[in-house]
RONU-715310 format. One line per field, with one value per residue (C-alpha): residue number from 1; x, y, z; chain; residue in one letter. Coordinates in pm, 1 decimal. Layout:
N
n (NUM/...)
x (X/...)
y (Y/...)
z (Z/...)
chain (A/...)
res (A/...)
This chain:
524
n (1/2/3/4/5/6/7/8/9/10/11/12/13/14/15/16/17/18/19/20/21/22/23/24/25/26/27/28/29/30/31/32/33/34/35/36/37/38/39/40/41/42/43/44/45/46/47/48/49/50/51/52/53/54/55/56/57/58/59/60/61/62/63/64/65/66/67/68/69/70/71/72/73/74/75/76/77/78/79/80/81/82/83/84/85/86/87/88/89/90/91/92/93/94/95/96/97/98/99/100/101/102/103/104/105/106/107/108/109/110/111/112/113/114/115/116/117/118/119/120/121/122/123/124/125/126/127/128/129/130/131/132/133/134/135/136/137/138/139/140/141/142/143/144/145/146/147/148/149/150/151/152/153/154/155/156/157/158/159/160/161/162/163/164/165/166/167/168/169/170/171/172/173/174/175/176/177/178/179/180/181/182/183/184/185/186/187/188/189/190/191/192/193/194/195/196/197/198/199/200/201/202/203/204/205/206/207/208/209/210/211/212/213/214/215/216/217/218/219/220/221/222/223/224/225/226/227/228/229/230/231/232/233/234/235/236/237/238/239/240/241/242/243/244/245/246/247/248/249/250/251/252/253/254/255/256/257/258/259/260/261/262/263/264/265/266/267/268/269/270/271/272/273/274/275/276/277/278/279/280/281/282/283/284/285/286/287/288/289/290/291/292/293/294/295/296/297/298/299/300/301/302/303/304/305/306/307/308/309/310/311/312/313/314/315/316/317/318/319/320/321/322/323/324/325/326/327/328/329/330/331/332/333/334/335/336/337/338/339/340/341/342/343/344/345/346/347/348/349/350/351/352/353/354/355/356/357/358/359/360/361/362/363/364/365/366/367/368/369/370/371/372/373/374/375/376/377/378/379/380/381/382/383/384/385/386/387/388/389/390/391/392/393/394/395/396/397/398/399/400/401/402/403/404/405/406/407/408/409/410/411/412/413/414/415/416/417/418/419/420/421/422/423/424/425/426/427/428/429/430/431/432/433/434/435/436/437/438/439/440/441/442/443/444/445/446/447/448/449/450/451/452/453/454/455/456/457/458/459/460/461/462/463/464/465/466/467/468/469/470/471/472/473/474/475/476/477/478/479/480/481/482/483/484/485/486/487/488/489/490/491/492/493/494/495/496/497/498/499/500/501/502/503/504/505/506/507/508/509/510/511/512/513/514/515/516/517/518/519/520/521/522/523/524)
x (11454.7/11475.2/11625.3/11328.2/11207.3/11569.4/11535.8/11184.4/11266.8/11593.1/11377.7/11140.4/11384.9/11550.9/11173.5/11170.2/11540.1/11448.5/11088.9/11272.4/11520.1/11298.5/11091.0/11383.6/11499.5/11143.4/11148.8/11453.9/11378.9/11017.3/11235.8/11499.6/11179.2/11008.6/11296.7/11367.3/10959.9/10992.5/11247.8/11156.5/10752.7/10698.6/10905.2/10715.2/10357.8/10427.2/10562.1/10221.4/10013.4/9728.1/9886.8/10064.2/9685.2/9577.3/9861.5/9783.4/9431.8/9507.4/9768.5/9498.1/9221.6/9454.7/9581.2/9216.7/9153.3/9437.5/9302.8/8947.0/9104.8/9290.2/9034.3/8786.9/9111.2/9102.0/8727.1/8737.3/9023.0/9018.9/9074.1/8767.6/8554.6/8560.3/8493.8/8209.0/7910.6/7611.0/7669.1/7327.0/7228.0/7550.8/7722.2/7603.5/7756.7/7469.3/7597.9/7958.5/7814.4/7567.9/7900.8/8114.0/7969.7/8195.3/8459.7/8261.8/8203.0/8584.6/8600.6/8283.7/8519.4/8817.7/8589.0/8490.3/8841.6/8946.1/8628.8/8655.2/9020.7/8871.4/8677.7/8960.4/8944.8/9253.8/9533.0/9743.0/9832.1/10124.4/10269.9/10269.9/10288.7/10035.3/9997.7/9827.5/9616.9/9458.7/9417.2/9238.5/9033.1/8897.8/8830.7/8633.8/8453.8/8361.7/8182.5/7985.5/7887.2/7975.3/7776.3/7444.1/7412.2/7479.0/7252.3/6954.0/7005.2/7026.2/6714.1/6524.6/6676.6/6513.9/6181.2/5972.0/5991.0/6349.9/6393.6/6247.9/6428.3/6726.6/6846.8/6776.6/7034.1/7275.4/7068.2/7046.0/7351.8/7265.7/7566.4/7807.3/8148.5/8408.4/8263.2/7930.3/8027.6/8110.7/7820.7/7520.2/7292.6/7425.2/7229.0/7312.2/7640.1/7704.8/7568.3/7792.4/8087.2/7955.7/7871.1/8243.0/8401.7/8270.7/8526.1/8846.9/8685.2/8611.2/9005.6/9118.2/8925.9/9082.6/9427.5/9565.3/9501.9/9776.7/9810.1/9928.4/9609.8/9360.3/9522.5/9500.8/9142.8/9065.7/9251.5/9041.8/8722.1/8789.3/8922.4/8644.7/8370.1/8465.9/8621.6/8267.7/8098.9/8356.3/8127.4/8339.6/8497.8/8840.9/8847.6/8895.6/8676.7/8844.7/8741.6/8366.4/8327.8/8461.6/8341.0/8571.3/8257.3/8032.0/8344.6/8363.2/8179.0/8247.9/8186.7/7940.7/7715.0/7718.0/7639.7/7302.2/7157.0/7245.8/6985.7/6748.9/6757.1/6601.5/6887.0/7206.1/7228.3/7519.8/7845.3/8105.7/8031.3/7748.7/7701.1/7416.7/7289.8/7235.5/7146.5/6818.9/6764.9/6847.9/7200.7/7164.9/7491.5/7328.2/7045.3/6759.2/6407.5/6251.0/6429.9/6272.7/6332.7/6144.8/6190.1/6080.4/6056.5/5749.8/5606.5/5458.5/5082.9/4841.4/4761.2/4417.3/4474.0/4654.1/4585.6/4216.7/4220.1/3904.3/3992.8/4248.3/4363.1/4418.0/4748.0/5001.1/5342.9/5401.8/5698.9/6028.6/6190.7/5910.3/5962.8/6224.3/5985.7/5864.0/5866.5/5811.2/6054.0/6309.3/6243.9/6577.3/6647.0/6256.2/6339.5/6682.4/6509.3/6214.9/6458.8/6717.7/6503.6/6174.1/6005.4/6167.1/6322.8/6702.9/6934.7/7116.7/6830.2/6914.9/7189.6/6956.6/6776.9/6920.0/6791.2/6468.9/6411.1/6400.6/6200.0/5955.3/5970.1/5893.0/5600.6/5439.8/5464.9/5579.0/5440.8/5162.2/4994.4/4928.1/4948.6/5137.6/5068.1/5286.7/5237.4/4955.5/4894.0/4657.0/4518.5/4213.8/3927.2/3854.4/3502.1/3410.3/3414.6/3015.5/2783.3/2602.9/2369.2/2566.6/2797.6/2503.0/2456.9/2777.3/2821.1/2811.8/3125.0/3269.9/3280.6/3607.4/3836.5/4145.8/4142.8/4376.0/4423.8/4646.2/4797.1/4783.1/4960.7/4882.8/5172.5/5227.7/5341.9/5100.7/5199.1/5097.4/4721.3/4707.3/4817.4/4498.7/4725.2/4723.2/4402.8/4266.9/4549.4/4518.8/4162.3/4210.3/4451.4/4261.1/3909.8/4154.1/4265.5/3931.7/3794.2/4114.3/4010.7/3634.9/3805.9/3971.4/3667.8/3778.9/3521.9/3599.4/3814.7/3895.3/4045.9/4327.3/4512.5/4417.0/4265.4/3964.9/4011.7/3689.4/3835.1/3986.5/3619.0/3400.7/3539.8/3479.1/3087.7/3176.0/3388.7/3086.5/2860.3/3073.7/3162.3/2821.9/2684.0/3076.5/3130.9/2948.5/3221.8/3340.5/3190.0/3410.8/3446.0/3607.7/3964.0/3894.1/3602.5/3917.6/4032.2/3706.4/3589.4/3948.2/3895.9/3510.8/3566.1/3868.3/3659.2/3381.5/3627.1/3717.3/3331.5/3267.1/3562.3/3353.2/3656.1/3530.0/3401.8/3047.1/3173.2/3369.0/3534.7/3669.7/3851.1/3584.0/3774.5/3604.9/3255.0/3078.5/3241.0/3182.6/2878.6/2627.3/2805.9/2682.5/2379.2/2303.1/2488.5/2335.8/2594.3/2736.4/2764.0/3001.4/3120.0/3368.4)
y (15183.5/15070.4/14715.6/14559.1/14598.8/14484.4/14193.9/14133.0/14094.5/13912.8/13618.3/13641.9/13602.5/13300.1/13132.7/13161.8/13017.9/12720.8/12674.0/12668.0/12439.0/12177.0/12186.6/12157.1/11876.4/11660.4/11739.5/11553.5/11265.0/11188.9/11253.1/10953.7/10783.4/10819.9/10722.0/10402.8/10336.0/10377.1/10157.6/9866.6/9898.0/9660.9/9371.9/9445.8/9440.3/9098.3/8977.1/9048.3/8712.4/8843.4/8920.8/8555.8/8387.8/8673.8/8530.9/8172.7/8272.4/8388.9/8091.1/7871.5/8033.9/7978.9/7660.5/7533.5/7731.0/7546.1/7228.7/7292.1/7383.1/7072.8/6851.3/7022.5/7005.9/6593.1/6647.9/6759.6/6528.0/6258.9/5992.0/6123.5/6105.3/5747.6/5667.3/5928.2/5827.6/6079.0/6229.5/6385.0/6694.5/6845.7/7095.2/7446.1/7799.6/7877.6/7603.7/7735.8/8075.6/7952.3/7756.8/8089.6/8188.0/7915.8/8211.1/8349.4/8025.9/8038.4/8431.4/8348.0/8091.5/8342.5/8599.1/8346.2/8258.1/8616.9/8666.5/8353.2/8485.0/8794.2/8658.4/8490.2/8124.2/7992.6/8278.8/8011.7/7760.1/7592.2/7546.1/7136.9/6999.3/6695.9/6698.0/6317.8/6314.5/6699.6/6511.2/6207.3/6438.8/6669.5/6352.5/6204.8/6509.3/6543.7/6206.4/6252.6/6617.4/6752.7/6430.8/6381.9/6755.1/6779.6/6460.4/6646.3/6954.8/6803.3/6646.5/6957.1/7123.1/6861.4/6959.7/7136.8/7494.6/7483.3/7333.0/7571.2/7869.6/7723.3/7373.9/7391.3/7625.9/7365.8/7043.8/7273.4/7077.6/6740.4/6682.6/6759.9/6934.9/6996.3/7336.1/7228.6/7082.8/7454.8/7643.0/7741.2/7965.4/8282.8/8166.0/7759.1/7862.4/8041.8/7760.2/7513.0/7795.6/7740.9/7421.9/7291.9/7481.1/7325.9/7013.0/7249.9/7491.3/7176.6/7058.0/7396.0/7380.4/7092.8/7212.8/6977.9/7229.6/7416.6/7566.2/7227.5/7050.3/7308.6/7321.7/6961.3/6935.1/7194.0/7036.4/6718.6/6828.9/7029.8/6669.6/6453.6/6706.5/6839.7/6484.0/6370.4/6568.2/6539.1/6249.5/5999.3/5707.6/5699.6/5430.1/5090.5/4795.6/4675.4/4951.4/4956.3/4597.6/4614.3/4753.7/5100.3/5186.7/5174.0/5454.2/5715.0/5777.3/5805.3/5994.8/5720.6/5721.8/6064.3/6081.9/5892.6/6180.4/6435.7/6223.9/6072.1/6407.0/6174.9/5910.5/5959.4/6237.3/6213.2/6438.7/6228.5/5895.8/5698.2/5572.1/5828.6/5709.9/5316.9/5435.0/5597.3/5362.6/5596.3/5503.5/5336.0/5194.1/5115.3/5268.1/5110.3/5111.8/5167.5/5504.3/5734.2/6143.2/6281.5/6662.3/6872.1/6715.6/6689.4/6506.9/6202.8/6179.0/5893.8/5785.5/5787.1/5444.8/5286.7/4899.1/4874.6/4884.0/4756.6/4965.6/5255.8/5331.5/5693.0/5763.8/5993.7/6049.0/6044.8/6215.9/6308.5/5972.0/5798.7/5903.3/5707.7/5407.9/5526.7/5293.2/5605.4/5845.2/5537.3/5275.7/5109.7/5237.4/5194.4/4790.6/4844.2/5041.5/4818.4/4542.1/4681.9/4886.9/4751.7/5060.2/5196.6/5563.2/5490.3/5774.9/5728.7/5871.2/6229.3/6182.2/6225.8/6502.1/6740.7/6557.7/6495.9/6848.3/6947.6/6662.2/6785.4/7117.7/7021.4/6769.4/7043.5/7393.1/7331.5/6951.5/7061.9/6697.8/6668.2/6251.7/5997.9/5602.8/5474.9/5043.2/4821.1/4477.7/4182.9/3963.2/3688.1/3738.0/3504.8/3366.3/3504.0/3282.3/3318.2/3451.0/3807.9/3967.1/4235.5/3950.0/3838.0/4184.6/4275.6/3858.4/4110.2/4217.6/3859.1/3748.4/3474.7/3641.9/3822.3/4211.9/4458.2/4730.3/5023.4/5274.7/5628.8/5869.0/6267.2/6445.0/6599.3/6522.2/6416.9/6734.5/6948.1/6830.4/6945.3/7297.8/7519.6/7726.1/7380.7/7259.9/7404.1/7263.0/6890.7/6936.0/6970.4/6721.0/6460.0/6533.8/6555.1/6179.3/6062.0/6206.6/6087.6/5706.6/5772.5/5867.6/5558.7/5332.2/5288.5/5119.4/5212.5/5456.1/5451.6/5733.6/5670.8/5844.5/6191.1/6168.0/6111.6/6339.1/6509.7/6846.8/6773.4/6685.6/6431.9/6138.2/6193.2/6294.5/6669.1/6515.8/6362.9/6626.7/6832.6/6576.4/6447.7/6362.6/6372.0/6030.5/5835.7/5531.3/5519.3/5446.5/5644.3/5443.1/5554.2/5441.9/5224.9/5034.5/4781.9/4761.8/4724.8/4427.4/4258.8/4272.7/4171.8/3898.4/3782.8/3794.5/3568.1/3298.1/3285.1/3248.4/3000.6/2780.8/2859.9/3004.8/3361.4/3633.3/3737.0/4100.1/4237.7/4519.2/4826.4/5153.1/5457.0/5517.5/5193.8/5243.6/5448.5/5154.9/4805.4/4913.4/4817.2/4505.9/4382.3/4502.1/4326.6/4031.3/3937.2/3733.8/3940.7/4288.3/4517.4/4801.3/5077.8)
z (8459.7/8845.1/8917.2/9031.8/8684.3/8568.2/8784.6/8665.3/8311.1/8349.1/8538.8/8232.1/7998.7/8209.0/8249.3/7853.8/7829.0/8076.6/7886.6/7514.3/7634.9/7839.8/7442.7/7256.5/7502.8/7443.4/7047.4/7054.5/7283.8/7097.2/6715.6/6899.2/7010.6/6679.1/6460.8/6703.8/6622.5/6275.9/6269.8/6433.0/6413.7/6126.5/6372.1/6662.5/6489.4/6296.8/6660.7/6829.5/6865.6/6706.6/6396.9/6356.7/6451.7/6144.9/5901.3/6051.8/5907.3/5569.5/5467.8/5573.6/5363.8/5087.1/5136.2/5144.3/4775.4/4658.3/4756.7/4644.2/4255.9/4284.8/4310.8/4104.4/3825.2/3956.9/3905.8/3544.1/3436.6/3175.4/3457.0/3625.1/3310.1/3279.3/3649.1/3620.8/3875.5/3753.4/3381.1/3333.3/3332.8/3226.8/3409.1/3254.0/3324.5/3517.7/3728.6/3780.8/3774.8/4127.1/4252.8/4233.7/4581.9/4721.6/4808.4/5046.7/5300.8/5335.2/5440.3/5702.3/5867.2/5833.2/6007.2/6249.6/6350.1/6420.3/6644.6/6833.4/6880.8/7005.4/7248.7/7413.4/7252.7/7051.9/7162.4/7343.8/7026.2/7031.6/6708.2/6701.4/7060.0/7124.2/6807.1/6765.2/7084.5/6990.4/6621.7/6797.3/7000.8/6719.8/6535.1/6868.5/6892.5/6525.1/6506.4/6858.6/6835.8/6491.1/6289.0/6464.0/6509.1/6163.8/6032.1/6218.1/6076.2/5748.2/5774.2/5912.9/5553.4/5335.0/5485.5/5290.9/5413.5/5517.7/5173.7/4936.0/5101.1/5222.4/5141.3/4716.5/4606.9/4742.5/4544.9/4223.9/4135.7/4072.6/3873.8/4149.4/4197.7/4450.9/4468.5/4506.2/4844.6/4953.6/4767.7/5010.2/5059.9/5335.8/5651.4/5619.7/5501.7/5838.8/6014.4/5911.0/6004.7/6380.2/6392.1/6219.5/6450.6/6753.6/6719.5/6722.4/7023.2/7254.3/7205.3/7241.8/7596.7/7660.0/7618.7/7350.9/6998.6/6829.6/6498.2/6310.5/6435.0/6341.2/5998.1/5940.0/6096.4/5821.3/5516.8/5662.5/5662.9/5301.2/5157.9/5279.0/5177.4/4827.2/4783.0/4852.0/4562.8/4303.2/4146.0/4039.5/4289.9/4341.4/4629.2/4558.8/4514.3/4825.9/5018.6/4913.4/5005.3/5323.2/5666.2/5623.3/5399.6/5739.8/5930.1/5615.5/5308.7/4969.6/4688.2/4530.6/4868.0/4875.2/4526.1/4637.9/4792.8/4546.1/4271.5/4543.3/4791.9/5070.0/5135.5/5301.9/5547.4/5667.1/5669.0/5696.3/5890.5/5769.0/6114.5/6139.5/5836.2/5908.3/6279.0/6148.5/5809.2/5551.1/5455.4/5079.8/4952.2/4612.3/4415.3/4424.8/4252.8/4653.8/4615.0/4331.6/4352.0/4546.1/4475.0/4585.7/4907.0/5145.0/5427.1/5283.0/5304.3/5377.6/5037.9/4898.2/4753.6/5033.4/5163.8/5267.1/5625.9/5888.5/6159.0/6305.5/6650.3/6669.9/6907.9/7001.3/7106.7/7524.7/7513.5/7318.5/7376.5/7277.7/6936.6/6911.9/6917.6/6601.6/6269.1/6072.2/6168.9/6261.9/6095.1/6187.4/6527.2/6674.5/6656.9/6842.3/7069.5/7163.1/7203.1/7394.6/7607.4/7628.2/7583.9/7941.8/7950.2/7986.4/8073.1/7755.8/7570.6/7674.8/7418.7/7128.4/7285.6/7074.0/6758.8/6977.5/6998.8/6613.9/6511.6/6777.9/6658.7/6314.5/6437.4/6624.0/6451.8/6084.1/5970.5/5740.5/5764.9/6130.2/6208.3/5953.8/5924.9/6209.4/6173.3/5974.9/6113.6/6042.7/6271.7/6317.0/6477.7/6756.3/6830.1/7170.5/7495.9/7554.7/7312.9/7443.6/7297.1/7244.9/7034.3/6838.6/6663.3/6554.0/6460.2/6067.9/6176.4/6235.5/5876.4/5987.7/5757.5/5872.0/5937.7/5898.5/6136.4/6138.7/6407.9/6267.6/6528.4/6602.0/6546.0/6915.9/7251.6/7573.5/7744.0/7460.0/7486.8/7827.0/7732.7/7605.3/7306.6/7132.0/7157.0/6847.3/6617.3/6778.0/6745.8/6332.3/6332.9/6496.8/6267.2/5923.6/6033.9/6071.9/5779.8/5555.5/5718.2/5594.2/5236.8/5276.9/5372.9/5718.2/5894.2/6219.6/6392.8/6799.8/6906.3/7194.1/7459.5/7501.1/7143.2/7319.3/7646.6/7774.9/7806.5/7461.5/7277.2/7528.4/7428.1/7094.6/7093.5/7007.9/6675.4/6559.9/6624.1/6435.9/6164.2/6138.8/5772.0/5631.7/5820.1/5576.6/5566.9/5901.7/6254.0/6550.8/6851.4/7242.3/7273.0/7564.1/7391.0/7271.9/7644.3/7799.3/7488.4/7599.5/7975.8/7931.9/7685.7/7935.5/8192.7/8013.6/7958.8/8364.6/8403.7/8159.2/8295.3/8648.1/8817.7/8680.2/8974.5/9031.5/9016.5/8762.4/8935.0/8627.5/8678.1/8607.7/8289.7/8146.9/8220.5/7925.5/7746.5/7893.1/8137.0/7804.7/7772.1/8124.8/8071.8/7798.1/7904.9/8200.8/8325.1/8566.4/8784.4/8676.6/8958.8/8861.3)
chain (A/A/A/A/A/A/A/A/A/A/A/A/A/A/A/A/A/A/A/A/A/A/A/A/A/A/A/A/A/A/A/A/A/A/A/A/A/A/A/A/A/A/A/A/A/A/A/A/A/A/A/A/A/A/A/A/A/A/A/A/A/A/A/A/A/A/A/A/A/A/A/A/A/A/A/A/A/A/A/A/A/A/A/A/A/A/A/A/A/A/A/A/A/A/A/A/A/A/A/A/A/A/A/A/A/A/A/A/A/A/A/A/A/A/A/A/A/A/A/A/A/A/A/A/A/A/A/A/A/A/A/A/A/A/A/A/A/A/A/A/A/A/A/A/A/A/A/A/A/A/A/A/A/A/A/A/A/A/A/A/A/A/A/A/A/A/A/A/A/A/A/A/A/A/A/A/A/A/A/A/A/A/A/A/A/A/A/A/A/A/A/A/A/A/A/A/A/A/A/A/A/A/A/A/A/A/A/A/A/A/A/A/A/A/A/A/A/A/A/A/A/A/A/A/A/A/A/A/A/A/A/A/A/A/A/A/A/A/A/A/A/A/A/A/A/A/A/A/A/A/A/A/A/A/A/A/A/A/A/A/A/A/A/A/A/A/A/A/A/A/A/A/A/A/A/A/A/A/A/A/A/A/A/A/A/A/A/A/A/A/A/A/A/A/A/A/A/A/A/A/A/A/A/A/A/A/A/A/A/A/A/A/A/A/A/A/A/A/A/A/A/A/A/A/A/A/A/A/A/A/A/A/A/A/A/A/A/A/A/A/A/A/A/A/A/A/A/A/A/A/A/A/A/A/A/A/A/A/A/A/A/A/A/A/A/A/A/A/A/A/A/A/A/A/A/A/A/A/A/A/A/A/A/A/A/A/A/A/A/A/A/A/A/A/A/A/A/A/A/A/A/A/A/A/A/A/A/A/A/A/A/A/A/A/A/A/A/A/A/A/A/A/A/A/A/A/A/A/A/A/A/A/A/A/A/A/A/A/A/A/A/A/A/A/A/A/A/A/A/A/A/A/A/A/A/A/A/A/A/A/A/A/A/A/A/A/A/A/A/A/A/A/A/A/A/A/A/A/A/A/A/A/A/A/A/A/A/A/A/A/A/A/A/A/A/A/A/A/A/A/A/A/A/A/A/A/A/A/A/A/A/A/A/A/A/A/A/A/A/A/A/A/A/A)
res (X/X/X/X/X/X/X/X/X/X/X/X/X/X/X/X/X/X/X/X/X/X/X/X/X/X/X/X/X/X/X/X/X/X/X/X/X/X/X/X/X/X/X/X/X/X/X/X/X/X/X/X/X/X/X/X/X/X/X/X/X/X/X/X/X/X/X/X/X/X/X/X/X/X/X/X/X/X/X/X/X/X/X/X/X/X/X/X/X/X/X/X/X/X/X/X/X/X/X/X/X/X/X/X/X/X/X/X/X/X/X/X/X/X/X/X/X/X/X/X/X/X/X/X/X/X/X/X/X/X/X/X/X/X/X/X/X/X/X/X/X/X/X/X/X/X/X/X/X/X/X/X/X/X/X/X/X/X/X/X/X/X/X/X/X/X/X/X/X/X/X/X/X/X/X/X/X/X/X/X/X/X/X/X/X/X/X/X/X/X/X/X/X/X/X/X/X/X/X/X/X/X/X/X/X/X/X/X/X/X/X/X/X/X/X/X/X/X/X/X/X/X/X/X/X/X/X/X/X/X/X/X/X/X/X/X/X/X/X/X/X/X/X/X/X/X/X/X/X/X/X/X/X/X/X/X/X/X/X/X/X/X/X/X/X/X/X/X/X/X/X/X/X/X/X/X/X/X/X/X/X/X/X/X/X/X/X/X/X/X/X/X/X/X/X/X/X/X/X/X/X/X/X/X/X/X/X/X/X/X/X/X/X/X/X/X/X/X/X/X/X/X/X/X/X/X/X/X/X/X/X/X/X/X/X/X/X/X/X/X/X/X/X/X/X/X/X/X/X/X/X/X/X/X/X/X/X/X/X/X/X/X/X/X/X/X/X/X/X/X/X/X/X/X/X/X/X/X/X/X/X/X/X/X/X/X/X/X/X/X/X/X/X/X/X/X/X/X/X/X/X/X/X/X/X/X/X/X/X/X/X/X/X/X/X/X/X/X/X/X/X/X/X/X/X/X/X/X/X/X/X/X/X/X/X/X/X/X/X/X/X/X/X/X/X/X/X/X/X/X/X/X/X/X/X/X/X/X/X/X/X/X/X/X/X/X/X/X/X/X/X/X/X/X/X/X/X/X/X/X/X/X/X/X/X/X/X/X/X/X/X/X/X/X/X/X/X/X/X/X/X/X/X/X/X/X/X/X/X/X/X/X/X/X/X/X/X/X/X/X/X/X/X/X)
């Protein structure tokens, strides 16, 4: 064998050597490595933030069980039974078996924490610092965003559609329970996970949260809302009577809406409640069940009525000039604001904006009885002949008029897509007011719109023989019989013009009442 191959083989072998050692080198560095893992591993991975936010998670999710079988033990206990507030029906086992699903709601908001946590919210918790101004701010936050949002989504549920396949698996239990407070249907279940959380998030944006405060937020809200369907009153008389009833409710007024479904909205703080008139503190024969629950109708046998102004809604903030969907805030309105758009308004624009949802697209009865009134007729400053023949309608007794409004906005009846619907709502109004022996019906603001039906001449083409109680008159034959009448009394007191000068608007209307008149020239 020559020594090059000698040399050859002896650098093979010493590669191999090096090789095997460098291996046998790393096998023992990664077993060190591997043992030192294995050994303090479960440390490290219950050190990680995520994992203590995790654990944070799960001792909250049972905390809040333990509460929730507390009170429904409070609930069920001989103390309870004779402070009971509704006894019939009884509680079945269909009833507990429907309420079972309460263990879910508290695994959405677990599942909910740990995403929001993904996402880069609530990873920098202190354990307690600022402890009572992040308390004061969730509870700020709660009662400005959390409760109105809540009160108008609460009232969207009790409308009809949202109510049949939403809202009445929760009112199923009319005898209520502390788990009845967390048993929902899936989709308003995981609602109420997003829109609860909203208090906590702002605070945490604000710096102030930490895990002490979002547990007691939690044990809070799980107090005040089982607490609030356990159906008997613990709170003293005191408490009732005085103005602390106004700042939280209690399980009595909450009772209220579980028998009369249409009465006390609110969540937590009534103030949402008496804003909008439907906070009831004690039952009362005004409010029967009304289940299931629909849009009230104009009744068929409702007060005889002479005449109706058909109107509409400007805007979203003029809805809140509305006796019928406010009948308590529309007079603090008027009053404060005298029907001006204030700035402060934009505040209930997120309430605005469901009501005007429903009004438009979902509100099978398209216009609702907004005020009745009564009023004298008086004799008119100088007989016309156009006075002398309708002196049949002038019997001297007092009429009663009525404002019916369409159920959508002024912009809306300038856009073509919803022509056709205003179009049916304004002829169903005016043939419910023949139904109801209306004698005669004006239609007002763009009610009676040329490009929506000529100022009314298409309706009664259409309408024709079915009007058989009711005469349709032009919106602006009221304003042109005030201005002309007006007028007439300046003449007669001879400091009246020789021309009556009238926007264009005004002359199919008032132009017959010169004519006939003969008292003076009317230019438009």
């Amino acid at each position: 064998m020559s020594s090059s191959v000698i040399n050859e083989n002896l650098a093979g072998n010493n590669l191999v050597d090096s090789l095997i050692g460098m291996v046998r080198n790393k096998a023992a560095d990664l077993s060190t490595a591997t043992t030192a893992s294995t050994s303090s591993s479960p440390w490290a991975l219950l050190n990680t933030p995520f994992t203590f936010f995790f654990g944070f998670c799960l001792l909250l999710w049972a905390v809040r069980v333990v509460i929730l079988k507390s009170l429904v033990a409070l609930g069920r206990s001989k103390y309870a039974e004779t402070l009971r507030i509704t006894r019939k029906p009884v509680i079945t086992d269909k009833q507990l078996e429907r309420e079972a699903i309460w263990v879910y709601g508290y695994g959405y908001d677990t599942v909910a924490m740990v995403l929001i946590y993904y996402m880069g919210h609530l990873n920098h918790l202190s354990l307690a610092s600022n402890l009572i101004t992040s308390v004061c701010w969730m509870l700020f936050w709660h009662a400005v965003v959390v409760e109105p949002i809540y009160y108008a989504f609460h009232r969207l549920l009790h409308w009809q559609w949202f109510y049949k396949n939403f809202h009445q698996y929760h009112h199923k239990s009319i005898n209520t329970e502390p788990t009845t407070g967390v048993s929902f249907e899936i989709y308003e279940r995981v609602s109420y996970t997003i829109l609860f959380a909203v208090s906590p998030l702002i605070v945490d944006q604000q710096g102030y949260s930490s895990y002490l405060s979002f547990a007691l937020y939690y044990v809070w809200f799980d107090i005040m809302n089982e607490g609030g369907h356990i159906n008997f009153e613990p709170l003293p008389n005191w408490w009732l009577n005085s103005p602390l009833k106004y700042v939280f409710y209690s399980p009595s007024f909450h009772s209220v809406h579980h028998t009369k479904f249409k009465k006390n909205y609110s969540l937590f703080m009534p103030y949402t409640d008496l804003l909008f008139g439907t906070a009831v503190y004690s039952e009362s024969k005004d409010n029967a069940p009304l289940l299931p629950v629909k849009m009230p109708a104009v009744s068929k046998t409702g007060p005889q009525r002479d005449f109706v102004l058909l109107v509409h809604g400007a805007n979203m903030e003029s809805t809140l000039y509305s006796l019928y969907l406010h009948p308590k805030l529309a007079p603090l309105m008027k009053y404060t604001n005298l029907l001006e758009h204030k700035f402060s308004m934009y505040l209930f624009y997120p309430y605005l904006l469901v009501i005007s949802f429903y009004l438009t697209f979902i509100a099978r009865i398209g216009y609702h009885v907004e005020e009745d009134f009564t009023f004298m007729p008086q004799k008119p400053a100088i007989q016309s002949p156009v006075d002398e023949e309708m002196t049949h309608l002038l019997t001297g007794e007092q009429l009663t008029g009525s404002t019916w409004a369409i159920r959508n906005l002024g912009f809306q009846y300038v856009i073509p897509s919803f022509k056709k619907k205003i179009q049916q709502r304004i002829e169903r109004a005016i043939l419910d007011a023949n139904d109801q022996n209306v004698k005669v019906v004006a239609l007002g603001n763009f009610n009676k719109a040329e490009w929506m039906n000529h100022g009314g001449t298409d309706i009664v083409a259409k309408l024709g023989d079915r009007l058989t109680n009711t005469v349709m008159s032009h919106g602006d034959t009221l304003s042109a019989a005030v201005i002309y009448q007006y007028a007439m009394s300046l003449r007669q007191k001879a400091i009246g013009p020789e021309e009556l000068w009238l926007p264009a608007q005004h002359q199919r209307s008032v132009e017959p009442w010169c004519c006939l008149s003969q008292t003076s020239t009317c230019r438009w």
